[in-house]
C-alpha positions, -999 to +999 in steps of 0.1 A: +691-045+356+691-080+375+675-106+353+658-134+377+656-169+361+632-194+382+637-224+375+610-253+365+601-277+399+615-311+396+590-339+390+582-358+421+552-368+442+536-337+440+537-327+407+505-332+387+497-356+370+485-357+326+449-376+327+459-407+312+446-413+278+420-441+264+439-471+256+443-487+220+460-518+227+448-536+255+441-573+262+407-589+253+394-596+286+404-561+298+378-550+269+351-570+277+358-558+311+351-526+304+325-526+285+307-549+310+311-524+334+301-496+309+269-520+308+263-515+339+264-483+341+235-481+314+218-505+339+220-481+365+206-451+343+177-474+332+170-482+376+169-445+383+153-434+352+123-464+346+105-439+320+131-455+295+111-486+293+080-472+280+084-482+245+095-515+255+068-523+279+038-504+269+043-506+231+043-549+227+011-555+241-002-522+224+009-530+192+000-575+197-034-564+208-040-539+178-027-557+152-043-591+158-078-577+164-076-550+136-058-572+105-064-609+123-101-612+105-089-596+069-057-615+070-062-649+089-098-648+085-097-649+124-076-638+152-070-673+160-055-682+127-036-648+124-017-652+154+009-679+138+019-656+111+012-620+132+032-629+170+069-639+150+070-603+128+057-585+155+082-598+176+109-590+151+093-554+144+087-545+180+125-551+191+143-541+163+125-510+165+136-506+199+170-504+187+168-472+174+162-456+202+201-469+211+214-443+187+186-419+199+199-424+235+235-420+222+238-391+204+219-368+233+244-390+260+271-369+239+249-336+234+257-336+272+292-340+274+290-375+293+315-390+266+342-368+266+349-382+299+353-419+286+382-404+261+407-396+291+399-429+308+428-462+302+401-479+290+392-502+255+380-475+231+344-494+226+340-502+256+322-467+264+297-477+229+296-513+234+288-508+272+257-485+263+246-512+238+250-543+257+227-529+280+201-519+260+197-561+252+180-560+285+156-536+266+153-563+238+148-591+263+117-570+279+102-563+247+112-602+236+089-612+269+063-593+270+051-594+230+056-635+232+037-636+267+008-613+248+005-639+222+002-661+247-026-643+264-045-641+230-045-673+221-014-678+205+004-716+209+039-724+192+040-753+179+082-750+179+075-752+217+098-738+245+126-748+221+117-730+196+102-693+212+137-693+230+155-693+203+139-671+183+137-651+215+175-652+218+181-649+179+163-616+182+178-599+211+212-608+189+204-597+157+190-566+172+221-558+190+239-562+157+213-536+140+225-512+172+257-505+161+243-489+125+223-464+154+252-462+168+273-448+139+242-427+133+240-417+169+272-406+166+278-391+135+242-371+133+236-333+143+206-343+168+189-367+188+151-360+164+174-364+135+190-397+144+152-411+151+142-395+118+166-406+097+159-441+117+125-447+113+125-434+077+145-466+070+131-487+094+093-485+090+096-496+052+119-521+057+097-539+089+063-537+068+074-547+038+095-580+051+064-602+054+058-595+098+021-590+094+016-606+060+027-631+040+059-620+012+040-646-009+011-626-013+031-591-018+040-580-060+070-592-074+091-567-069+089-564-034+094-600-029+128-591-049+134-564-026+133-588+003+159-609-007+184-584+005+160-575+030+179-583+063+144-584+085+129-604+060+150-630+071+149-625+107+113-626+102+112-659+086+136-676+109+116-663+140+081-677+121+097-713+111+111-717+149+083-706+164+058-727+145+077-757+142+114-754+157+128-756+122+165-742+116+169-736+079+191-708+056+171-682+067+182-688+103+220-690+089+213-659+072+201-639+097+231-649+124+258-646+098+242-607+083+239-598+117+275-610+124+290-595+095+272-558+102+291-557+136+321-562+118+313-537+095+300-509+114+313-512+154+346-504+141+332-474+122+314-464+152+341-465+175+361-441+150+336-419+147+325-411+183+369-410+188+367-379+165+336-366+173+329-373+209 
């Protein structure tokens, strides 16, 4: 019996060749490279699919126009006299709301396998997240835009002047971007798309109501005005108020940037090693 041995083909042009793996070390600018142009790839999905910015274009001048006319007489005593206290927290509520919808976004993004591609690419490992959330800020701006320009519209005039509405404007769009990366983790980490937004809202809603956007905290029971000392949208709220109405920077304007810095410390690395095991 004649035993034939055939022997393995010698590597050369031809031979095929492993899918090169997502890279850990790379340089900083190669990162931000990346995850610019993992941006604008979730600019591109946004062009072709313009439904996306229902909430953020429909829902601020929904939302301005029912809240000032509804609570503007109880709580002002007018519209006019609302709007000072009412445009700031709405502003904060309507974009940080929007944010959710990042993790939303995310998790069915992964439900359809479009992430396992991003694993066998040499590229920064959050670029693939921090692409899908940098793009989402053009969400924020939107929704920035159109509730400040509906104030405007119903009477609204900031006394912090230009100055002042763009920098809460941009303080905003930041510290909602920070908030992104906790949708993220819960994006990634969750079983469903309707149970990220659940678990979402259920901590959202009570912690946007309760920070003082449509009312004042001084008017709220003691123990919520205890709560919203470590209440992070409390003090996005105030900051966004004291700009707005008189282009003041104070503590709570400190706080809000250095919260919002330290919770993408926190949680973008937590993300990134979640969606590496899970994605």
């Amino acid at each position: 019996m004649t035993t034939t041995t055939i022997a393995a083909p010698a590597p050369g042009r031809h031979a095929a060749r492993a899918l090169p793996a997502a890279v850990d070390h790379i340089s900083l600018k190669q990162t931000a490279a990346n995850s610019l142009t993992m941006a604008y790839r979730g600019l591109l999905k946004i062009k072709h699919n313009p439904e996306q910015l229902f909430d953020v274009t429909i829902q601020p001048i929904l939302f301005t126009a029912l809240f000032a006319y509804i609570f503007g007489g109880a709580i002002g005593g007018s519209v006019h006299n609302y709007l000072p206290v009412l445009i700031p927290g709405i502003l904060v509520q309507t974009v940080v709301l929007t944010s959710v919808v990042t993790g939303t976004q995310l998790r069915e993004d992964m439900d359809k396998g479009v992430f396992d591609r991003f694993k066998s690419l040499p590229i920064a490992r959050i670029s693939a997240l921090a692409g899908a959330l940098i793009a989402d800020m053009a969400r924020y701006g939107i929704a920035t835009v159109l509730t400040i320009v509906m104030g405007l519209i119903l009477g609204y005039r900031p006394a912090g002047g230009v100055t002042g509405v763009v920098v809460a404007g941009l303080v905003v769009v930041f510290c909602s971007f920070a908030v992104s990366w906790i949708w993220a983790l819960v994006g990634v980490t969750g079983k469903s798309a309707a149970s990220v937004q659940g678990i979402s809202m259920m901590i959202m809603f009570p912690l946007t109501f309760m920070s003082g956007a449509f009312a004042l905290v001084s008017t709220m029971p003691g123990w919520i005005q205890g709560i919203n000392k470590a209440n992070p949208i409390y003090y996005m709220v105030s900051a966004c108020r004291e700009l707005m109405n008189g282009n003041l920077y104070t503590t709570n304007l400190l706080w809000s940037l250095v919260g919002s810095a330290i919770v993408i410390v926190i949680f973008a690395p937590l993300a990134v090693r979640a969606y590496m095991r899970r994605a």
